[in-house]
RODO-2510 file (C-alpha; in nm, 4 decimals, decimal comma):
residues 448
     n   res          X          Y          Z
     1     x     2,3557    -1,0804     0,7193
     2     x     2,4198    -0,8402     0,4473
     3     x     2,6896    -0,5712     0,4981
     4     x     2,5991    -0,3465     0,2280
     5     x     2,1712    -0,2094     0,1213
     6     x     2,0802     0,0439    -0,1455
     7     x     1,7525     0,1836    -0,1258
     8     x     1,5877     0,2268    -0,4439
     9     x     1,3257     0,5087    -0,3628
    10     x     1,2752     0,8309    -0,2392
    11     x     1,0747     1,0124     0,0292
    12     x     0,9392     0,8772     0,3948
    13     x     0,9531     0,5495     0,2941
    14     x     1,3597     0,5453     0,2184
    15     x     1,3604     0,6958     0,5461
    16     x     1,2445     0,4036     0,6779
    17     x     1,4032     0,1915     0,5179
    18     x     1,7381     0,3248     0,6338
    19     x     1,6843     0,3389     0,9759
    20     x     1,6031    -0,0444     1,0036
    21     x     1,9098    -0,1235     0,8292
    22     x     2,1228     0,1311     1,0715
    23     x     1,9335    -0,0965     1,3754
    24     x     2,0406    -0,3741     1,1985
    25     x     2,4040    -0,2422     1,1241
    26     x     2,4129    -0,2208     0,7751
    27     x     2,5317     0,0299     0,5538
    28     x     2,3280     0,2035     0,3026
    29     x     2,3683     0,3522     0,0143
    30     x     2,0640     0,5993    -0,1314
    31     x     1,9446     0,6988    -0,4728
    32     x     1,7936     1,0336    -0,5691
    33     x     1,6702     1,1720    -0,8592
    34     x     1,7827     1,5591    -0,9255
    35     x     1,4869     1,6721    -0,7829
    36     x     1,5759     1,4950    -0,4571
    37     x     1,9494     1,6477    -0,4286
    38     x     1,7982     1,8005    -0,1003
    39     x     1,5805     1,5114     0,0445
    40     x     1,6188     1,4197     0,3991
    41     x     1,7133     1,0394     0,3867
    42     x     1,9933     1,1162     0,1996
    43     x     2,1579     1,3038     0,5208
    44     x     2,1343     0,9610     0,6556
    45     x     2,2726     0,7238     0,4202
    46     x     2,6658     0,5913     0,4078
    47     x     2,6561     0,6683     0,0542
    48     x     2,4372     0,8503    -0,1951
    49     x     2,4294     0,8352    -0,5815
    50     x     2,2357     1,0312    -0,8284
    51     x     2,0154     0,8294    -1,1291
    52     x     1,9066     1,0950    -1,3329
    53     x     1,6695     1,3949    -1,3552
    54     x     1,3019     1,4572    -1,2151
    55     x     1,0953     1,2329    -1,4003
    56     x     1,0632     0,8912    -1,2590
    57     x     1,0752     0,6892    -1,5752
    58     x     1,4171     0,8512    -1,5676
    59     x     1,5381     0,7870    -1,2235
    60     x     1,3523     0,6057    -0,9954
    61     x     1,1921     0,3179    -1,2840
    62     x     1,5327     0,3174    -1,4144
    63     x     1,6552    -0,0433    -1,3846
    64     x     1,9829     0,0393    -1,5588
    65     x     2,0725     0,2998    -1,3761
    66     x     1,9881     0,1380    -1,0302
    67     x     2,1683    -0,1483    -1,1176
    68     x     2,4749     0,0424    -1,1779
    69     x     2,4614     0,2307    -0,8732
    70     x     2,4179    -0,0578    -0,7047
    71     x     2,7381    -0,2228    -0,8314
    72     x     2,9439     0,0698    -0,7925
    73     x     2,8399     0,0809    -0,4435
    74     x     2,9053    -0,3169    -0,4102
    75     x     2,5985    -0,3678    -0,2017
    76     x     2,4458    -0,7230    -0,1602
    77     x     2,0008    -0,6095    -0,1708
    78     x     1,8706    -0,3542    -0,2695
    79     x     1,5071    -0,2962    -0,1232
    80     x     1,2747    -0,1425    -0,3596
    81     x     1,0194     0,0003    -0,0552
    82     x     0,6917     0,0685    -0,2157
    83     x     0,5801     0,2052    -0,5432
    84     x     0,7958     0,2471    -0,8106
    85     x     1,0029    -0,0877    -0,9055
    86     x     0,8929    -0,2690    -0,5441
    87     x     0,6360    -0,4970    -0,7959
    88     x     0,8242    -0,4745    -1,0779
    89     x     0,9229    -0,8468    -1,1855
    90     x     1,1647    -0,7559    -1,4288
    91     x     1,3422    -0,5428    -1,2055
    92     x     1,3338    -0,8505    -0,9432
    93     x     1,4826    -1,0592    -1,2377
    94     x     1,7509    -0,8524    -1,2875
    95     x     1,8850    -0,7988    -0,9593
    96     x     1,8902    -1,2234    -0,9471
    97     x     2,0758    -1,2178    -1,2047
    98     x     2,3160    -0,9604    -1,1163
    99     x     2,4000    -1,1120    -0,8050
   100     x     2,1921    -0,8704    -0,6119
   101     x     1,9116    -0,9960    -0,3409
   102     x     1,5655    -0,8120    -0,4213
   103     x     1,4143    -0,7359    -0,0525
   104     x     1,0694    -0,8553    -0,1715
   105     x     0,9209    -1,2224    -0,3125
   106     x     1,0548    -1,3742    -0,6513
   107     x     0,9900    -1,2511    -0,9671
   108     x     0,7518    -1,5008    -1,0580
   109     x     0,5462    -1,4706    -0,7309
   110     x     0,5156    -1,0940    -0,8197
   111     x     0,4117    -1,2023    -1,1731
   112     x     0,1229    -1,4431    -1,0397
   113     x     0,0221    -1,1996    -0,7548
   114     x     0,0399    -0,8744    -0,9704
   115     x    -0,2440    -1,0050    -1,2330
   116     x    -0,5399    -1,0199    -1,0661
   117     x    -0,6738    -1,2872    -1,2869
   118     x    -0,3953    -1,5038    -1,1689
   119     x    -0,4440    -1,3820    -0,8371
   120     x    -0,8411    -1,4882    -0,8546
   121     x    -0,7238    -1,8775    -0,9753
   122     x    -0,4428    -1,8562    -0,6625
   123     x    -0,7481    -1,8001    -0,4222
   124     x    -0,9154    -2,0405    -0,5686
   125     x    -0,6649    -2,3079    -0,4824
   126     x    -0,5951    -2,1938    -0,1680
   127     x    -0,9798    -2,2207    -0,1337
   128     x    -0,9994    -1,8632    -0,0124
   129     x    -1,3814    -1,7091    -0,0903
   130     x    -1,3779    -1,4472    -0,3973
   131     x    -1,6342    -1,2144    -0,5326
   132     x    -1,8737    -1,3763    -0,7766
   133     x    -1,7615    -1,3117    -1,1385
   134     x    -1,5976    -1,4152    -1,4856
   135     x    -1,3983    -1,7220    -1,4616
   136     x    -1,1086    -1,5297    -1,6384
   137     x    -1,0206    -1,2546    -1,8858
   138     x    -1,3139    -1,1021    -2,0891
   139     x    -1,2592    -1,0763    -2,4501
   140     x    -1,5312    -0,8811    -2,5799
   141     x    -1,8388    -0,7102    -2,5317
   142     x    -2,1095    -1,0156    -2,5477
   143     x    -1,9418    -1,2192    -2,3118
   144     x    -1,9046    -0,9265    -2,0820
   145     x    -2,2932    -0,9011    -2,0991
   146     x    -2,3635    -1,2866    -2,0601
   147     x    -2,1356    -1,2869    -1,7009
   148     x    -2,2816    -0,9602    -1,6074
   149     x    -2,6476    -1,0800    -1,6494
   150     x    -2,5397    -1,4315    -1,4889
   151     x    -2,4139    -1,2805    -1,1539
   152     x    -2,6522    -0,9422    -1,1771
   153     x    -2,5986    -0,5831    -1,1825
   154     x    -2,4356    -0,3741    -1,0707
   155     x    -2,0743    -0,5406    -1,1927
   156     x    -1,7313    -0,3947    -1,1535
   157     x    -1,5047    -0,4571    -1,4365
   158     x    -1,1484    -0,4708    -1,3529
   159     x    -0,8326    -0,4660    -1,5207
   160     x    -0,5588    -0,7552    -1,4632
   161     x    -0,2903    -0,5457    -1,4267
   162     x    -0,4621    -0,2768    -1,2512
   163     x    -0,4222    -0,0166    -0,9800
   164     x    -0,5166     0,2870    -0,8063
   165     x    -0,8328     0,2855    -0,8809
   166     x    -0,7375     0,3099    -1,3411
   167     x    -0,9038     0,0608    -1,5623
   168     x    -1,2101     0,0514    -1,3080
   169     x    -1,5622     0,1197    -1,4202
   170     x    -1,9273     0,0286    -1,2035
   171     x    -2,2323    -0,1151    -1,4069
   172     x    -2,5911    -0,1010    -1,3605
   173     x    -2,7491    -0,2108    -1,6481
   174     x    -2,6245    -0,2813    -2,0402
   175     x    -2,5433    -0,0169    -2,1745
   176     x    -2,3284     0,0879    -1,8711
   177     x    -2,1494    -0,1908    -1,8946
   178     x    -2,0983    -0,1949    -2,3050
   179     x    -1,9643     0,1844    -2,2450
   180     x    -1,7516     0,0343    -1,9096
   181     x    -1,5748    -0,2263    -2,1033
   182     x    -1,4736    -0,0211    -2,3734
   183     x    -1,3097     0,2701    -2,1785
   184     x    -1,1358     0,0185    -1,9424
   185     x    -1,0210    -0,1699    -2,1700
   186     x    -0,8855     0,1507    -2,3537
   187     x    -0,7772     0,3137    -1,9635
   188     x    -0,5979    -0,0259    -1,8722
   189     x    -0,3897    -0,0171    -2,1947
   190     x    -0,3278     0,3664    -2,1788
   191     x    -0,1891     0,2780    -1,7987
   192     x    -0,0435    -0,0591    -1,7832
   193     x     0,0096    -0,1685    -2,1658
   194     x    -0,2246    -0,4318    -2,0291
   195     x    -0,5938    -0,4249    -2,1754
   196     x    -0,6762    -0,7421    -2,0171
   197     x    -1,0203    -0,7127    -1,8216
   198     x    -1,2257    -0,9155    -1,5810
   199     x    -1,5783    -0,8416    -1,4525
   200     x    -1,6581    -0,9157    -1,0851
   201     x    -2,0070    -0,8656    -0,8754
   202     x    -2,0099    -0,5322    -0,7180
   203     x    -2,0619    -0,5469    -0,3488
   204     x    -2,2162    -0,2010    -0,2382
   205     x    -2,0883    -0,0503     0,0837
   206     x    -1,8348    -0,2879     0,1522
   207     x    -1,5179    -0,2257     0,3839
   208     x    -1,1399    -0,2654     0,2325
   209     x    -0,9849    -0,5311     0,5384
   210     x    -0,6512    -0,6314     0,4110
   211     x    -0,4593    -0,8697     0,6172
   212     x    -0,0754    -0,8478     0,6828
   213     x     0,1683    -1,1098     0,6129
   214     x     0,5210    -1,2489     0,5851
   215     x     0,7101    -1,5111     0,5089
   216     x     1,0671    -1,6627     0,4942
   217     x     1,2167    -1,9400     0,3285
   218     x     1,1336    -2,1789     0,5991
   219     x     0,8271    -2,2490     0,5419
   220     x     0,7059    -2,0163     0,7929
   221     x     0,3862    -1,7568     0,7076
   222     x     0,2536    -1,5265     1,0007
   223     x    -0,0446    -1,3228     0,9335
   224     x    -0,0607    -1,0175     1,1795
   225     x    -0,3931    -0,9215     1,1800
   226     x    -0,5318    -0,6868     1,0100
   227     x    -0,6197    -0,3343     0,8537
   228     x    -0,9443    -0,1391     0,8085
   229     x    -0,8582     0,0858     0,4720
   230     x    -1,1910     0,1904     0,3956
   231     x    -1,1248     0,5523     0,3887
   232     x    -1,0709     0,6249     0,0430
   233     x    -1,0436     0,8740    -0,2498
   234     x    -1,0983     0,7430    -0,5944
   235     x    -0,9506     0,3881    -0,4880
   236     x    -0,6368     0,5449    -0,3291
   237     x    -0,6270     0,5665     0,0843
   238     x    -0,6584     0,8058     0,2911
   239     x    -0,6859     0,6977     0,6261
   240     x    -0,6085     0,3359     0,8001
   241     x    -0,6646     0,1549     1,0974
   242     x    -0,5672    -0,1339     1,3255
   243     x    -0,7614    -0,3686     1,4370
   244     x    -1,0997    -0,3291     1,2226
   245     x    -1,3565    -0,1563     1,4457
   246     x    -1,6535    -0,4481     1,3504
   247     x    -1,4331    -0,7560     1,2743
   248     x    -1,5222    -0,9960     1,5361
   249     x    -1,2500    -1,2754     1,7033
   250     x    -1,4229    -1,5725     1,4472
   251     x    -1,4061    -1,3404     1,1062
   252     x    -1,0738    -1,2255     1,1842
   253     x    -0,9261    -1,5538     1,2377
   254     x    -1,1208    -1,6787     0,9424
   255     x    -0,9559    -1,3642     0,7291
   256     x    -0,5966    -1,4589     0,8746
   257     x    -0,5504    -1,7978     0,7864
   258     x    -0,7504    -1,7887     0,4511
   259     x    -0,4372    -1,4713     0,3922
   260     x    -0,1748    -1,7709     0,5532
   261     x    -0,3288    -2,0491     0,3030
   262     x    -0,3061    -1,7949     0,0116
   263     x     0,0216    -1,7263     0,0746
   264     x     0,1270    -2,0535     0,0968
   265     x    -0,0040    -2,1776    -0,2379
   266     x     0,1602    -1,8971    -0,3846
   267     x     0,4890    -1,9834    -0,2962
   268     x     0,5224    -1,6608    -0,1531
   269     x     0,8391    -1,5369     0,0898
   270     x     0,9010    -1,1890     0,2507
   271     x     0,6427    -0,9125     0,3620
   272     x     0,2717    -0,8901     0,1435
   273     x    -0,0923    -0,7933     0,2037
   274     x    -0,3862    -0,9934     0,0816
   275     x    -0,6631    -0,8164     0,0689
   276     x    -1,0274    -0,8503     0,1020
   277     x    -1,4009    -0,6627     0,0850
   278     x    -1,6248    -0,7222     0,3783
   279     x    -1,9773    -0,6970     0,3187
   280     x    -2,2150    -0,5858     0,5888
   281     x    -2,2889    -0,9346     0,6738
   282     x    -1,9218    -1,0030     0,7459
   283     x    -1,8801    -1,2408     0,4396
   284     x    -1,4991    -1,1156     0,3370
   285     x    -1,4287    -1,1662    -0,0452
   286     x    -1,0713    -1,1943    -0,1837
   287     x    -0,9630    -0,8877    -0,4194
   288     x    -0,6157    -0,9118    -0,5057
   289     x    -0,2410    -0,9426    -0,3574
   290     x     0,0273    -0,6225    -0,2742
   291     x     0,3395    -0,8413    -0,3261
   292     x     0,5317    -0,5880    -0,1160
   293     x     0,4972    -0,3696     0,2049
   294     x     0,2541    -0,1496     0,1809
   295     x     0,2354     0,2282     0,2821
   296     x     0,0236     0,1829     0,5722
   297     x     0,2156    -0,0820     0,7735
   298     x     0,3136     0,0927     1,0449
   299     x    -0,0510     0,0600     1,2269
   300     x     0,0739    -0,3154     1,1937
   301     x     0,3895    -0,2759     1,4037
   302     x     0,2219    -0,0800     1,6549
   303     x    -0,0590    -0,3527     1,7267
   304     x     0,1584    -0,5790     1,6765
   305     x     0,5387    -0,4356     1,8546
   306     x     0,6743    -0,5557     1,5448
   307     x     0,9542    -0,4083     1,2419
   308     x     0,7827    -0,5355     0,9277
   309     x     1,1290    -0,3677     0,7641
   310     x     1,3329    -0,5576     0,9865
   311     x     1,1908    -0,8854     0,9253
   312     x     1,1952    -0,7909     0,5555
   313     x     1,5308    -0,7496     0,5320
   314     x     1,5923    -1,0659     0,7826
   315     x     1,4410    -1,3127     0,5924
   316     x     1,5831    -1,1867     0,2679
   317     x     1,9141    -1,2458     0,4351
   318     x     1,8300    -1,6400     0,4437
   319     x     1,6733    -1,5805     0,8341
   320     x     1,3941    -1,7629     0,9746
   321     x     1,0951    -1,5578     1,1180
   322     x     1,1736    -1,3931     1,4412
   323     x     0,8358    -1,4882     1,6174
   324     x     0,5429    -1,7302     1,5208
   325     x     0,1881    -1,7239     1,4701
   326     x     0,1094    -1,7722     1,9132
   327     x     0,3325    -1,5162     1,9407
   328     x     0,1004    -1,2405     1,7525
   329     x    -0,1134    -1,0413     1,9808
   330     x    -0,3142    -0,7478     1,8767
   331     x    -0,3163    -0,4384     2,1388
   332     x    -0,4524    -0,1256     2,1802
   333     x    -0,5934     0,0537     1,8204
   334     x    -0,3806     0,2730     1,5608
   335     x    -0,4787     0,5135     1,3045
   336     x    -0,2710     0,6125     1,0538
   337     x    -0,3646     0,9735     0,8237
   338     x    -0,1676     1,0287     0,4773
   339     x    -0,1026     1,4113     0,5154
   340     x    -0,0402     1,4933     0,1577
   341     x     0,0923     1,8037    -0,0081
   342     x    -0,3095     1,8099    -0,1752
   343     x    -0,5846     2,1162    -0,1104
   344     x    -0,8892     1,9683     0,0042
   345     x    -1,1185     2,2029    -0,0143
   346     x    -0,9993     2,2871    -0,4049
   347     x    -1,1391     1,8991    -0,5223
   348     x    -0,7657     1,7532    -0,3882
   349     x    -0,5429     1,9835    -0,5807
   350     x    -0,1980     1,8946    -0,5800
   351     x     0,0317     2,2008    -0,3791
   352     x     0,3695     2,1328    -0,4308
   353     x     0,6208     2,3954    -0,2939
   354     x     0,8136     2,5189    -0,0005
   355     x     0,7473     2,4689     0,3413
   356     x     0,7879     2,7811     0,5057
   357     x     0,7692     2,6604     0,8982
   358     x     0,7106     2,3213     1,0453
   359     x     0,6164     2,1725     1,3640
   360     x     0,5744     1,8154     1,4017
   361     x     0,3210     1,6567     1,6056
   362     x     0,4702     1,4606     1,9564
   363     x     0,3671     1,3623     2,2492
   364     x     0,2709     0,9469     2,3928
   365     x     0,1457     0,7262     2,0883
   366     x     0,2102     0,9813     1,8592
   367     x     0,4639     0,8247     1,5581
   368     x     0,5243     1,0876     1,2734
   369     x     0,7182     0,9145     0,9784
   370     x     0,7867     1,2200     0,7406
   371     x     1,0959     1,3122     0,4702
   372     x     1,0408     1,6784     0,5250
   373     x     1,1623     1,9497     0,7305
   374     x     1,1296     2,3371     0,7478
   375     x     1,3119     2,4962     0,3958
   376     x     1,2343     2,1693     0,2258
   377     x     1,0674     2,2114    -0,1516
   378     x     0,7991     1,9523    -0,2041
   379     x     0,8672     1,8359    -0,5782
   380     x     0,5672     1,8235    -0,8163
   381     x     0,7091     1,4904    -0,9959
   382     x     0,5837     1,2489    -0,7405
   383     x     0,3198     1,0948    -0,5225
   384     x     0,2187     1,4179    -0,3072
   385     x     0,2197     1,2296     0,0106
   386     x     0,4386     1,4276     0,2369
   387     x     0,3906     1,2129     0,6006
   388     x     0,2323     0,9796     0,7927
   389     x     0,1174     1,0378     1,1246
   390     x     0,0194     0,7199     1,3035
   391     x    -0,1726     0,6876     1,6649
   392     x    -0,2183     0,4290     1,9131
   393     x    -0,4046     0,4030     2,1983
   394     x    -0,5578     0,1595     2,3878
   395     x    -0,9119     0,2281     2,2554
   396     x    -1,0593     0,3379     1,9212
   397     x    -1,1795     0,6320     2,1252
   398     x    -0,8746     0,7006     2,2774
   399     x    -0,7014     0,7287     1,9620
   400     x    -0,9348     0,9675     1,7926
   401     x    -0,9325     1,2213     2,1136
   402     x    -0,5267     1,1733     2,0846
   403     x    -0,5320     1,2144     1,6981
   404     x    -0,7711     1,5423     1,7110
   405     x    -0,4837     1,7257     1,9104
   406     x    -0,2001     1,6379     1,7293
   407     x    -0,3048     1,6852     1,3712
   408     x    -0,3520     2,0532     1,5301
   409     x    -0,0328     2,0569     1,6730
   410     x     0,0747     1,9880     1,2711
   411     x     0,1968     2,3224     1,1360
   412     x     0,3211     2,3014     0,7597
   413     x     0,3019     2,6707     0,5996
   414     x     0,3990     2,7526     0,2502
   415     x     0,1757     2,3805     0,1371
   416     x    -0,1743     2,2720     0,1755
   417     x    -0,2638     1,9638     0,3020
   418     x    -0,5421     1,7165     0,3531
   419     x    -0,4983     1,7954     0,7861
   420     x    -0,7768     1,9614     0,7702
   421     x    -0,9735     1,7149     0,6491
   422     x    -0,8761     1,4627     0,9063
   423     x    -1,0124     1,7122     1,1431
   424     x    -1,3809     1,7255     0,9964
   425     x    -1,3504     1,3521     0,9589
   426     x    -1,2582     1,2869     1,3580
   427     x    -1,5811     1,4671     1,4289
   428     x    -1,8075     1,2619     1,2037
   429     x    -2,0331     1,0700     1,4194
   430     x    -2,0488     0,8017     1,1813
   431     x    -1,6902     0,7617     1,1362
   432     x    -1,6211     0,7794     1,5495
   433     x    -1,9337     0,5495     1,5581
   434     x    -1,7211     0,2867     1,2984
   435     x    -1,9992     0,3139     1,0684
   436     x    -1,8014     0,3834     0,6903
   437     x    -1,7009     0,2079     0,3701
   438     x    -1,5309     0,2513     0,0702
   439     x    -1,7856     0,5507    -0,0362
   440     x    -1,7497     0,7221     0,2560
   441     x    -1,5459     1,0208     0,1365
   442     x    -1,6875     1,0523    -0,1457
   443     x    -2,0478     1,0643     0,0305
   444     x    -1,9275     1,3376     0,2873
   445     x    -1,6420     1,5105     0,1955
   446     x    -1,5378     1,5491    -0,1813
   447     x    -1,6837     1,8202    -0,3567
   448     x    -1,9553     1,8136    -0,6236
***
């Protein structure tokens, strides 16, 4: 086991980290950026470094700099946690060749999974069902009209080395899709140096399903069921949940092992989500691979009574798998709601700033995994998010009565946040009736 972890990020999520590597008795060493010189997780580390100033490309995306931190401190991982470097396959590179284990798949696994071209011809071996659409990369403007025509409007084109919803356009007819290309093409460069595109059928209404998974160097994959993230904003989530209210025994089995094959053809080893569209006739459609744990994992572990972290770090360490695939048992339902430091009733504008008084939300089946505390200055340099606050129950219903009372018990003055909205979107009857998709905010709750 290793003696010695650095955590290369910030926020909730080095929280996290750190506190499955104190279970496991390791010592940790944290990284901050200036901005971060009063951020809760470092109060909890062994030892703490500084990488540089605010900006991320100077700090946090700064392989140098994490690298020497890393061997000053003389640790043996370092686990990137999410964002940032944690799909970065240079930065996985480098730490190999340093000497350093990355807590996260290979380098080349993060290559093949991270271009969603590559990702497409990986579910195609593992002979895992995709969305109808271009064989490969589109080059130009006539061949994105001859697929689009072939497989029928509307179309989605997509970049390879997308994300977050950039490098994303919908098509109904032509000369949608002639303007579409263009500006994703020129979006996906702007973001990713990357103007590679692909065009894909768009399914209308669908749910996001994504199915959790992990893997060690044994051979061993485990798929632990998996999560509804319809609930979106502009591509990026919102609100989670485990198990998927309409997923059915057959289509979730279906969904797990076509995840387990998937994972297997790519070689893959340590935590990932594959994940998938469901259409309203529950056909489920492969979209694309998260080489690396993913934000909402916790409703995982609390369906599931497992440490995703934990095993992350075990497996890295050379471990087998701690339990097999019998040994996965989905109980009760969890929600999970991103509370971020955003103003929902001002189109989602960011609100960075002090928080002036806080409460937290307690009480049975109520987890809240947070970085901040009363006094503490939410920085405008990163992802607003500022907690999660994660229910179970042993009902869907019981878990939305639970979650109405404690996002009121959630007191963060000086900040707005998107509580509020959670509030409005318990009492939808469509949402309490499990009747959304991927539109769903957009339909009911974003401003025009």
């Amino acid at each position: 086991m290793f003696q010695r972890i650095l955590v290369a990020n910030r926020g909730e999520i080095a929280l996290r980290v750190l506190r499955a590597c104190k279970d496991l008795g390791i010592e940790t060493v944290a990284v901050y950026s200036e901005a971060d010189k009063d951020s809760l997780h470092l109060r909890f580390a062994d030892e703490t470094i500084c990488i540089g100033p605010a900006a991320s490309a100077d700090s946090y995306l700064n392989i140098p700099a994490i690298i020497a931190a890393a061997e000053i401190a003389d640790v043996e991982a370092i686990h990137p946690g999410y964002g940032f470097l944690s799909e970065n396959a240079q930065f996985a590179e480098v730490c190999h060749s340093c000497n350093i284990k990355f807590i996260g798949p290979s380098a080349s696994a993060i290559t093949e999974c991270g271009d969603k071209v590559a990702a497409k011809e990986l579910a195609a071996r593992a002979k895992v069902p995709c969305v109808p659409g271009s064989d490969g990369p589109v080059e130009d403007e006539q061949t994105a009209l001859e697929v689009a025509r072939a497989i029928g409007f509307p179309v989605l084109i997509k970049a390879a080395a997308g994300g977050g919803g950039r490098g994303m356009r919908i098509a109904h007819d032509d000369q949608s899709l002639v303007t579409g290309f263009h500006s994703a093409r020129a979006e996906a460069e702007a973001a990713f140096k990357n103007s590679t595109v692909y065009i894909e059928k768009f399914v209308e209404k669908p749910r996001h399903v994504e199915i959790q998974i992990i893997a060690d160097a044994h051979g061993n994959v485990v798929h632990l069921g998996e999560r509804d993230c319809s609930l979106q904003r502009r591509h990026q989530k919102l609100l989670e949940e485990s198990p998927c209210p309409v997923l059915d025994p057959e289509t979730r089995k279906k969904m797990g092992e076509a995840a387990v094959r998937l994972a297997k053809v790519a070689d893959y080893q340590s935590a990932g989500t594959v994940e998938f569209l469901l259409d309203k006739d529950k056909n489920f459609y492969f979209i694309e691979i998260n080489s690396r744990i993913q934000v909402e994992h916790p409703v995982t572990e609390e369906v599931t009574d497992t440490d995703l972290i934990r095993e992350m770090i075990l497996v890295a360490a050379g471990q087998p798998l701690s339990f097999r695939q019998e040994d996965i048992e989905m109980r009760g339902h969890a929600i999970e709601f991103r509370i971020n430091a955003e103003d929902p009733d001002q189109n989602f504008q960011p609100s960075p700033g002090k928080i002036t008084s806080f409460v937290s939300p307690a009480g049975p089946g109520v987890r809240w995994d947070s970085h901040v505390y009363e006094g503490y200055t939410v920085p405008p340099h990163y992802d607003s998010m500022v907690g999660k606050l994660i229910i179970r129950r042993k009902t869907r219903q019981q878990a939305i009565e639970a979650a109405r009372r404690a996002i009121s018990e959630l007191q963060m003055e000086g900040i707005a946040t998107t509580a509020p909205l959670f509030l409005k979107i318990l009492d939808h009857s469509d949402f309490c009736a499990g009747d959304i998709d991927t539109g769903f905010i957009d339909r009911y709750f974003t401003p025009r």
